[in-house]
C-alpha positions as CSV (number, residue, x, y, z in Angstrom):
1,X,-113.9,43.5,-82.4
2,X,-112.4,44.7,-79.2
3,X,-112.7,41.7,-77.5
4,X,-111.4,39.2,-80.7
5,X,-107.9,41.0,-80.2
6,X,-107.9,40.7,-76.8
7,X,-108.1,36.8,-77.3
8,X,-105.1,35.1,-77.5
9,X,-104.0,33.4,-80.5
10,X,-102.5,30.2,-78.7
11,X,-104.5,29.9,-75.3
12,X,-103.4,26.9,-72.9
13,X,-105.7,24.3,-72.1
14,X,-108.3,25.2,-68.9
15,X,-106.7,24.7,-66.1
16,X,-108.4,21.0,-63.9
17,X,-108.8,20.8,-60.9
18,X,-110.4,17.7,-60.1
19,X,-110.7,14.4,-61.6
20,X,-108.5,13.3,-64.8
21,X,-108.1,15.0,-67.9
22,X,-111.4,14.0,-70.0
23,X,-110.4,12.8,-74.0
24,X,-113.8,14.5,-75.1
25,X,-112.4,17.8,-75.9
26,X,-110.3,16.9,-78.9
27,X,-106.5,17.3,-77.9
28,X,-104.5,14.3,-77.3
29,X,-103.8,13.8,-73.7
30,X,-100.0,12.5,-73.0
31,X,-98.7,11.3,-69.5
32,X,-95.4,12.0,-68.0
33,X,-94.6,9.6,-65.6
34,X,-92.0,11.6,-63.6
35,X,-92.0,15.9,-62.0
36,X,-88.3,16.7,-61.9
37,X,-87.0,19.4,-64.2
38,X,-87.3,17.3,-67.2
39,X,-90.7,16.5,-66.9
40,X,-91.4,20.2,-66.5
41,X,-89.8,21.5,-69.5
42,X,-91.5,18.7,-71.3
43,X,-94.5,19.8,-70.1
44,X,-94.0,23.0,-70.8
45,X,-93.5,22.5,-74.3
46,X,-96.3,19.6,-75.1
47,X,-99.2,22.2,-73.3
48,X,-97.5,24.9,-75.9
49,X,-98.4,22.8,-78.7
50,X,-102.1,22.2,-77.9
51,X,-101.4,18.6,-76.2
52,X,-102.8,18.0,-73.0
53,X,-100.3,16.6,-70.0
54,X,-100.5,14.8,-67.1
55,X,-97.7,14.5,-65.0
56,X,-97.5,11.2,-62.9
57,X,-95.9,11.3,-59.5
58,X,-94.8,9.1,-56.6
59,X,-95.9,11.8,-53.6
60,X,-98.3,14.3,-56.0
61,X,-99.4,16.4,-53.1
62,X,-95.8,16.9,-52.1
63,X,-94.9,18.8,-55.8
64,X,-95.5,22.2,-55.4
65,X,-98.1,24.4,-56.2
66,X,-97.7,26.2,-59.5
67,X,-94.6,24.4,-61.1
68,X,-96.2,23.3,-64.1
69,X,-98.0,25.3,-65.8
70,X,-101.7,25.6,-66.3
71,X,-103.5,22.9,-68.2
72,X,-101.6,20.3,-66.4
73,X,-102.6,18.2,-63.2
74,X,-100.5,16.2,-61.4
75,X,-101.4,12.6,-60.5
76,X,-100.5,9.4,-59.0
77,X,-98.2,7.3,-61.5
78,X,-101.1,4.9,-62.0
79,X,-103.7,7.3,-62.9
80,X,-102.0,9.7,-64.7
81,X,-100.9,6.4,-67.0
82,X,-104.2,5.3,-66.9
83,X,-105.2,9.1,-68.5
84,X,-102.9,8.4,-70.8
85,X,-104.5,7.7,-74.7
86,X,-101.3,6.2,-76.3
87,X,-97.8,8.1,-75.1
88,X,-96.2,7.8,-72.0
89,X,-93.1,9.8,-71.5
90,X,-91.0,7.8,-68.5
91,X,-88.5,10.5,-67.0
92,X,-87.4,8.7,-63.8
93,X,-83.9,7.5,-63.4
94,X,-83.2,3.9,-64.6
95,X,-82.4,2.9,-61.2
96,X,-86.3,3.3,-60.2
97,X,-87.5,1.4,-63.5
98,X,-88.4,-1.3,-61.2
99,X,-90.5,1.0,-59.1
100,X,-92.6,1.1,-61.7
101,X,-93.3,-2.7,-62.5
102,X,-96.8,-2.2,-60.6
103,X,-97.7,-0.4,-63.4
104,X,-97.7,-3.3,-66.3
105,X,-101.1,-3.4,-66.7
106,X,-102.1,0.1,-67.5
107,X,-99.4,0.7,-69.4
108,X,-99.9,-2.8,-71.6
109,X,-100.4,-1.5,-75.0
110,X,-98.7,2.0,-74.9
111,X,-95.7,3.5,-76.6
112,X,-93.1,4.1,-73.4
113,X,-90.7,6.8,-74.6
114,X,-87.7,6.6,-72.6
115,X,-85.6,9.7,-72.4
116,X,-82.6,8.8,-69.7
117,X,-78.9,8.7,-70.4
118,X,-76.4,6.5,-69.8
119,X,-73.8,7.1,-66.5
120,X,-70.6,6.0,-68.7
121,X,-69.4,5.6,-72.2
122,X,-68.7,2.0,-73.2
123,X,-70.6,0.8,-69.7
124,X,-71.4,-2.8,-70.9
125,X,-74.4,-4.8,-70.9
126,X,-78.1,-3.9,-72.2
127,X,-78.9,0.0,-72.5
128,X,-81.8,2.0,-70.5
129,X,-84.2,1.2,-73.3
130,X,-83.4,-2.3,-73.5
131,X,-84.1,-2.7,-70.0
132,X,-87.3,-1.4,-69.3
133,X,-88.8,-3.2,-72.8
134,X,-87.3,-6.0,-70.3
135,X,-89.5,-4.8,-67.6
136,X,-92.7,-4.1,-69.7
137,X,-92.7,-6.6,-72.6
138,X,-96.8,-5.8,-73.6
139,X,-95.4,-2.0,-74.0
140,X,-93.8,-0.6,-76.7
141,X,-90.3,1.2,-75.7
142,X,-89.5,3.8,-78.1
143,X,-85.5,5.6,-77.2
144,X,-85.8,9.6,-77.6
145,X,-85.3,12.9,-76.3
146,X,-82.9,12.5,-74.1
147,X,-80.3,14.2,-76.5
148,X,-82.6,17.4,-76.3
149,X,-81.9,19.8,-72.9
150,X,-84.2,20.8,-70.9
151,X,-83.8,24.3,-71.8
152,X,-84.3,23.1,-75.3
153,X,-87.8,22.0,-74.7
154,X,-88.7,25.4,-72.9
155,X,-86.8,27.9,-75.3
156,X,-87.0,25.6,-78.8
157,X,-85.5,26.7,-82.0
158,X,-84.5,29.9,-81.3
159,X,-81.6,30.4,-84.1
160,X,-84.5,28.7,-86.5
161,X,-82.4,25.6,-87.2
162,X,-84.7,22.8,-85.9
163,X,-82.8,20.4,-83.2
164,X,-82.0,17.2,-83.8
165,X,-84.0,14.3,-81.7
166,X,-82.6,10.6,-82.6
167,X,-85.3,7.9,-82.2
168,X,-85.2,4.3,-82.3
169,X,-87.6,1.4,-81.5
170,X,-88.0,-2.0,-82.2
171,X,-91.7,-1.6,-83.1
172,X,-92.2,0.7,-86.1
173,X,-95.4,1.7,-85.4
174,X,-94.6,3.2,-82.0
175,X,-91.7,4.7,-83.6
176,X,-93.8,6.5,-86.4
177,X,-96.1,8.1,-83.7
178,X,-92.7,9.2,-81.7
179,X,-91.1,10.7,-84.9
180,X,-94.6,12.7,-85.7
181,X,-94.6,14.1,-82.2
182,X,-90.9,14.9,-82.4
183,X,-92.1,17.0,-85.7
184,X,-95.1,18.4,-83.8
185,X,-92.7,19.9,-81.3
186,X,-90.9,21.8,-83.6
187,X,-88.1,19.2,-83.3
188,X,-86.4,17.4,-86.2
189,X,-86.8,13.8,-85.4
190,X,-84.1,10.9,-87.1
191,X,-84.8,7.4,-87.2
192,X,-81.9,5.4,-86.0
193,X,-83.0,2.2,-86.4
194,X,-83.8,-0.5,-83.9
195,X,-83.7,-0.6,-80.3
196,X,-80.0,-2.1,-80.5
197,X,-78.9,1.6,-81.5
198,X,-80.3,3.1,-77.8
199,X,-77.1,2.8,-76.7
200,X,-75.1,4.9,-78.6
201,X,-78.1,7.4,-78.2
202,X,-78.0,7.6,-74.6
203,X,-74.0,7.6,-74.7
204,X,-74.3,10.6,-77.0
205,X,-75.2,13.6,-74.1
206,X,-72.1,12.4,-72.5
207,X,-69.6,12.8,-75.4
208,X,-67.3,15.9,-74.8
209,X,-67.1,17.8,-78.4
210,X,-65.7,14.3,-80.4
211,X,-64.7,16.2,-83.3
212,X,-62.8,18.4,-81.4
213,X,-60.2,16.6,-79.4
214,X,-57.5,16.0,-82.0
215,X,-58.1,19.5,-83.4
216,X,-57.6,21.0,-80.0
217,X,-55.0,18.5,-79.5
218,X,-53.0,19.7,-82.1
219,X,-53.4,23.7,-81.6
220,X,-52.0,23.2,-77.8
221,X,-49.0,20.9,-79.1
222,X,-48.2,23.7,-81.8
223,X,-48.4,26.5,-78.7
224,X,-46.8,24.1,-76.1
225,X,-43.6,23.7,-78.8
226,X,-43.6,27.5,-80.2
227,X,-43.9,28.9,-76.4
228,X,-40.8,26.4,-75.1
229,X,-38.7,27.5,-78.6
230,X,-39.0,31.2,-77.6
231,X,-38.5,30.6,-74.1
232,X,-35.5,28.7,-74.5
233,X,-34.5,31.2,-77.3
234,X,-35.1,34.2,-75.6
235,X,-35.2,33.9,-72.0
236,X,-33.4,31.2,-70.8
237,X,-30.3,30.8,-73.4
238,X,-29.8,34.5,-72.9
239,X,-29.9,33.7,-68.6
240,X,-27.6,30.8,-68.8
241,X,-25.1,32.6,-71.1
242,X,-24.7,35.8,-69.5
243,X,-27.0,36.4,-66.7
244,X,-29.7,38.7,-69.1
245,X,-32.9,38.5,-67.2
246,X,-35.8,38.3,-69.3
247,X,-38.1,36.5,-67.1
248,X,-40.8,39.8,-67.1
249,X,-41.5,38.2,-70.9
250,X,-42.9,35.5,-69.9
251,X,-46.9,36.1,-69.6
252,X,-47.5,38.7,-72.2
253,X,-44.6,39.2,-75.0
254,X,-43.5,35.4,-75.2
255,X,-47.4,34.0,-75.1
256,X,-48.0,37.0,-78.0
257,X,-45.1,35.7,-80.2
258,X,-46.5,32.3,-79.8
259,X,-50.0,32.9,-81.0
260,X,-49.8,34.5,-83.8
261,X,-47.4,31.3,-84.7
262,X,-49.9,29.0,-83.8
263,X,-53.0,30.9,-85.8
264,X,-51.1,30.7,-89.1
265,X,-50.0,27.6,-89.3
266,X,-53.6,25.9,-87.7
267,X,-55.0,28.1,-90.8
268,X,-52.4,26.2,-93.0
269,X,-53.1,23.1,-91.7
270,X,-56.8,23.5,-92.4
271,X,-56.0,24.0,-96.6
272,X,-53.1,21.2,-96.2
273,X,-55.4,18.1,-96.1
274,X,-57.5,19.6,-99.8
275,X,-53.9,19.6,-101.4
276,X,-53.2,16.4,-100.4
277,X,-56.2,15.0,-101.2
278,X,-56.1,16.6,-104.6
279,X,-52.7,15.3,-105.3
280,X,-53.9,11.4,-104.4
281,X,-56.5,12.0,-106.6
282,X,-54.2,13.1,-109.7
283,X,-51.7,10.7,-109.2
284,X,-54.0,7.9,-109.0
285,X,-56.7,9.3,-111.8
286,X,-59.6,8.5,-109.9
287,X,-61.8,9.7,-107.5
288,X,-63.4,6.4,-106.7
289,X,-60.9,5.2,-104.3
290,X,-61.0,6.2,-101.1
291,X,-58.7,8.5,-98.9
292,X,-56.5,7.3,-96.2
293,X,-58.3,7.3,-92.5
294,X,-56.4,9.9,-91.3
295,X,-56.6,12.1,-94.5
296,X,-60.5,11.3,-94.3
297,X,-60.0,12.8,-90.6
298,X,-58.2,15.6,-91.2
299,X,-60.7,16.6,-94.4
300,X,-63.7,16.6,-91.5
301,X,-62.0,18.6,-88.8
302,X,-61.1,21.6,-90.9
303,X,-63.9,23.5,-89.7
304,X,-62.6,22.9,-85.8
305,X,-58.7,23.9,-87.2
306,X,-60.4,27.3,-88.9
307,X,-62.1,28.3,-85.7
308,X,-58.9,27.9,-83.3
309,X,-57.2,29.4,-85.8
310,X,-59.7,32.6,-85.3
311,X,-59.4,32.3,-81.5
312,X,-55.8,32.0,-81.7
313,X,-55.6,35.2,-84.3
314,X,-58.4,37.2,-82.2
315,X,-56.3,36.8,-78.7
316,X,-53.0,37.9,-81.0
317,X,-55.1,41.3,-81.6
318,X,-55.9,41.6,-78.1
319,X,-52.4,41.1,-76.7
320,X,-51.0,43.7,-79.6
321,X,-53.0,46.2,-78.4
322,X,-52.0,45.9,-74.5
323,X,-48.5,45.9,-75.1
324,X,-48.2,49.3,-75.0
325,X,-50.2,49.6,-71.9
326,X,-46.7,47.4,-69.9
327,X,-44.9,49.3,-67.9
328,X,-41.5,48.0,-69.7
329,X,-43.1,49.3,-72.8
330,X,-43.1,52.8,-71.1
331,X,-39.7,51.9,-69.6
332,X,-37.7,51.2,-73.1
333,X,-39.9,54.1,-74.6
334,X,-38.0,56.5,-72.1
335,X,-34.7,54.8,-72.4
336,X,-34.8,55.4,-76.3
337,X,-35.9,58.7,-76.0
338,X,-33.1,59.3,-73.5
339,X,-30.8,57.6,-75.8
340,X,-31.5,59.8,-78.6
341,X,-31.5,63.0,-76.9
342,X,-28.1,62.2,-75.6
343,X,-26.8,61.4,-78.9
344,X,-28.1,64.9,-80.0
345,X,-30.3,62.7,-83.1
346,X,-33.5,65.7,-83.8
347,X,-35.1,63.4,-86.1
348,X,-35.3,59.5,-85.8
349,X,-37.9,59.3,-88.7
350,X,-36.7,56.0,-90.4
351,X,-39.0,55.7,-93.9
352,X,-38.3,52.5,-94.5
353,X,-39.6,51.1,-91.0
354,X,-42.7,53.3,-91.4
355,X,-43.2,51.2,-94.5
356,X,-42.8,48.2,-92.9
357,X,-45.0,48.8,-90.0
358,X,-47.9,50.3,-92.3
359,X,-47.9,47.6,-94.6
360,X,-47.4,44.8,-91.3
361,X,-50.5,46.3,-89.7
362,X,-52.7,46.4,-92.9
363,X,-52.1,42.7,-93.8
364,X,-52.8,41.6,-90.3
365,X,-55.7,43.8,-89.6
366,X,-57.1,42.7,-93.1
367,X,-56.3,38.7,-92.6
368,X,-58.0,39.0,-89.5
369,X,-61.4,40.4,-91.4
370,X,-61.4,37.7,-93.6
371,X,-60.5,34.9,-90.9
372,X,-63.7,36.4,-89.4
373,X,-66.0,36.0,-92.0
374,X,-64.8,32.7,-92.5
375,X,-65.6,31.6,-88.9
376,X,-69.0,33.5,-89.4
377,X,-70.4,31.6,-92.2
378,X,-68.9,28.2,-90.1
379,X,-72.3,28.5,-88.3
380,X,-74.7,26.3,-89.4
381,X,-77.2,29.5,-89.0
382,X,-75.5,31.7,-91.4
383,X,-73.8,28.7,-93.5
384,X,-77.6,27.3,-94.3
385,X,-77.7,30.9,-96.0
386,X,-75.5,30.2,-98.7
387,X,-76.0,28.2,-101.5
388,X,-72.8,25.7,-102.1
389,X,-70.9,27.6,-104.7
390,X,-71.3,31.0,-102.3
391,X,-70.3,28.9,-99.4
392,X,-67.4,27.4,-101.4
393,X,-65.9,30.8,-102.2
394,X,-66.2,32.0,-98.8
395,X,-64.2,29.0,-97.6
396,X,-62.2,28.2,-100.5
397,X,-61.4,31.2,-102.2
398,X,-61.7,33.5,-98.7
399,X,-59.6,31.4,-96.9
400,X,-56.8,31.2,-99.4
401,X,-56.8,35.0,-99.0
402,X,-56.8,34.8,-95.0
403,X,-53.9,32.4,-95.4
404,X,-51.9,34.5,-98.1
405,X,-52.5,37.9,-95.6
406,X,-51.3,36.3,-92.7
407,X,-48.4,34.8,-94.3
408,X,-47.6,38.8,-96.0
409,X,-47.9,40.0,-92.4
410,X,-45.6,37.6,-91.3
411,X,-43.3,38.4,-94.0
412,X,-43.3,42.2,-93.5
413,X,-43.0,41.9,-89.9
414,X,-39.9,40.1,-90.5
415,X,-39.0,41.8,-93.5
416,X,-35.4,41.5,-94.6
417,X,-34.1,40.7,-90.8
418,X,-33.9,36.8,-91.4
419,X,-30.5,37.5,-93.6
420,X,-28.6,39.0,-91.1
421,X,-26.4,36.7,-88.5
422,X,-27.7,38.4,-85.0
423,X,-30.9,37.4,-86.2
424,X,-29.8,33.5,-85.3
425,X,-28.7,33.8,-81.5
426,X,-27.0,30.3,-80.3
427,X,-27.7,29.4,-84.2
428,X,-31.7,29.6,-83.6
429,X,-33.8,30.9,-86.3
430,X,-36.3,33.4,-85.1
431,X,-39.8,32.3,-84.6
432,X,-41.7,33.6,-87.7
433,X,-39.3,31.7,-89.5
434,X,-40.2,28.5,-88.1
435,X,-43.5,29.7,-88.5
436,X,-43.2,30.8,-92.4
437,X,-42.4,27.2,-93.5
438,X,-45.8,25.8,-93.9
439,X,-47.8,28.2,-94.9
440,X,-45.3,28.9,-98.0
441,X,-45.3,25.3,-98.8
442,X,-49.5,25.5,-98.7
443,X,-49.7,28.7,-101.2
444,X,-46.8,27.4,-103.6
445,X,-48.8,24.1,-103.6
446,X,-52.0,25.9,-104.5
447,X,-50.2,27.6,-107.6
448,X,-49.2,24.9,-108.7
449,X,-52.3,23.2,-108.8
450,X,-54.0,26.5,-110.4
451,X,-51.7,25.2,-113.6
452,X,-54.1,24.6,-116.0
453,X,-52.7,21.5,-117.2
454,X,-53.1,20.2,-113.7
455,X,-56.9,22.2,-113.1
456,X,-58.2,21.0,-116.1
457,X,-57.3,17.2,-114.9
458,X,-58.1,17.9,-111.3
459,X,-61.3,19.1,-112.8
460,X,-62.3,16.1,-114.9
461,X,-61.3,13.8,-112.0
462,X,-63.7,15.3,-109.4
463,X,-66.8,14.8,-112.6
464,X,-66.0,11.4,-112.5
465,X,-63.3,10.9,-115.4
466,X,-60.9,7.8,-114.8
467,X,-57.5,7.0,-115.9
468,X,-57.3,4.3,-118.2
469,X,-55.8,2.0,-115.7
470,X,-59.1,2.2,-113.6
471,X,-60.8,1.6,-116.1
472,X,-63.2,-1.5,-116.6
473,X,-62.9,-4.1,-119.5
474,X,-66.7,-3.7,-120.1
475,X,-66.4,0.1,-120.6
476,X,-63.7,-0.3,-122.7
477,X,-65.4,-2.3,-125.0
478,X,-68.3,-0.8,-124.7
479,X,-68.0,3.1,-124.8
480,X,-64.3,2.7,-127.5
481,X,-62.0,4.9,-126.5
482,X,-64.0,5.1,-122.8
483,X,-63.5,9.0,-122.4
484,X,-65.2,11.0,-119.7
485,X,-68.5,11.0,-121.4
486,X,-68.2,7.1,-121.6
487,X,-67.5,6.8,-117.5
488,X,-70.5,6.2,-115.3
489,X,-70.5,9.7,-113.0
490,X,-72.3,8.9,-109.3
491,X,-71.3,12.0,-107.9
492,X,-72.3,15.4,-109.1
């Protein structure tokens, strides 16, 4: 009993050390054609899942000792194809495809999986793939892989979400024995079609976050114009006017009025796009048609625009709490407590700003829970959790809530000082103000699509209900008065 714990439940394959790896002992034996970092972490992760590897190289006895694991020998290219049963992984760069043109006859008949990227977006002319089923017609060439790290194939699924491999190939048999191996990695494999489609595949490593750009585009234009306003406001107006030198503001107290601008209205701009959408949808009384482009872009980048609002909000909280730590901070502290001594005033308690400050810190320290949760269950981890009507209020009704408690923490922070004239220097409004517009125009809109006159419309619409003008003839005459129930519904 002693000795059956003791045993491993997933032992490696035996260790060869001469001769090729026999087929006789029941595990598939895959070549690698290839020993750079790739081909190790491949390696790696085939002999982990009871497949048995052979790694082909140009100069075998010059790869050193003990960087593959056991169960796998290192060859020549020609052998180590020739111990191949069916798969041949080539990881070599495409430049040395032609190296390999030597081998044609023992790879005649095998699936070639090809797992290089391309050197440039948009490069022109035939992909990696295409090429080397150029170079080996009697193969098959299957694209795939090459989207997956090498870290990936070491470490796998850790977070339990399966990664994506895309796959395509010309030859659908090939391509079904690349798909189940992508699934017997632990991988989840998706067919993209022909060979024609390994170009976008192998352009996709070298894509820098694509749904990102305009969203991050936007947050730093909506810091770069808030920063300049309170600059220009506060520091250099003031300097031209009358030689007040305000300069010191610049890297902390400026950059922390600007954030906290920028975070609410990214966060407004994230529910924007559903009220517009909602109110194309009830002015044209269908649902059928589609959005705008740009509407349609906006609607699929709200996720990016929630989670720079976060970052934006999170480095607010930060830079709130080190303002006390400036040394101006304990400069003006002194002066005001010199101030007061010397105009003999024992209490300054003001109730009013207590009130104000309580009730500024509570809605921001609470918006900034919820704006937390909200970027939490943005992960595909913890969003997979949630079925769609829990995910809906947590991103829906949640983020409503974030948006209404930042906007009330804007609003007490300002309280009543937007009515009085010095709050307008050189006929400026202050930068909360600025700042207040669209997130008040957001919340107003939602009320006013909570009406139920307006709901109850919205509601039909989105179940597939159309306006009689969208109507067809044949439904007319077919269902009578062609109600909701009469309407064909696609979408649930």
């Amino acid at each position: 009993m002693e000795g059956d714990m003791k045993t491993p439940l997933l032992a490696p394959p035996a260790p060869h050390h001469s001769g090729l790896l026999s087929r006789d002992e029941g595990a598939s034996v895959i070549a690698i054609i290839g020993s750079g970092d790739f081909s190790r972490s491949l390696a790696i992760r085939l002999v982990a899942r009871g497949f048995r590897v052979v790694v082909g190289s140009r100069s075998p006895h010059r790869v050193a000792r003990g960087l593959f694991p056991d169960g796998v020998e290192v060859q020549s290219q020609r052998r180590a194809v020739e111990a191949a049963e069916k798969v041949v992984f080539v990881a070599v760069f495409p430049e040395y495809y032609p190296s390999l043109q030597g081998l044609k006859e023992p790879l005649a008949g095998k699936v070639l999986v090809d797992v290089s990227n391309a050197t440039s977006i948009k490069s022109g002319g035939p992909s990696n793939a295409e090429r080397l089923a150029g170079l080996f017609p009697q193969s098959s060439v299957v694209k795939g892989f090459n989207v997956v790290s090498a870290w990936a194939l070491q470490a796998g699924a850790q977070d339990g979400t399966p990664r994506q491999v895309l796959i395509c190939s010309d030859c659908s048999d090939a391509k079904a024995t690349v798909l189940q191996l992508a699934r017997g990695l632990g991988f989840s494999p998706v067919d993209m079609g022909g060979l024609c489609a390994s170009a976008d595949i192998e352009e996709a490593p070298l894509i820098l976050f694509p749904s990102w750009s305009c969203p991050i585009l936007a947050t730093f234009l909506l810091f770069l114009f808030f920063y300049a306003y309170s600059f220009i406001r506060n520091i250099l107006l003031p300097y031209l006017d009358h030689g007040e030198n305000n300069f010191y503001r610049l890297p902390l107290v400026t950059v922390n009025e600007t954030l906290p601008a920028v975070a609410l209205v990214t966060l407004a701009l994230v529910y924007l796009p559903g009220l517009l959408a909602a109110v194309l949808q009830l002015g044209r009384g269908t649902k059928y048609k589609r959005f705008p482009d740009w509407l349609d872009g906006w609607l699929c980048r709200r996720k990016q625009l929630g989670l720079l609002s976060f970052l934006c909000a999170g480095l607010h909280a930060v830079y709130s709490m080190c303002l006390t730590l400036r040394r101006a901070a304990g400069y003006t502290l002194l002066n005001a407590a010199y101030r007061q001594v010397k105009a003999g005033v024992e209490n300054s308690w003001v109730e009013q700003q207590v009130w104000r400050s309580d009730l500024y810190l509570s809605c921001g320290i609470l918006g900034l829970g919820v704006l937390s949760l909200l970027a939490i269950t943005s992960l595909p981890s913890v969003g997979s959790a949630l079925n769609w009507r829990e995910f809906t209020f947590v991103q829906s009704g949640l983020g409503y809530a974030a948006l209404t408690l930042s906007t009330m923490h804007t609003l007490f922070f300002g309280w009543d000082f937007a009515f009085f004239l010095g709050a307008y220097p050189y006929y400026l409004p202050p930068v909360f103000l600025l700042t207040l517009i669209l997130p008040c125009i957001v919340i107003v809109g939602r009320l006013f699509l909570a009406l139920p006159c307006l709901n109850i419309r919205l509601a039909k619409i989105r179940r597939g209900w159309e306006s009689a003008q969208h109507r067809a003839p044949h439904h007319q005459e077919a269902g009578g008065s062609g109600d909701a129930e009469s309407q064909p519904n696609f979408d649930v």
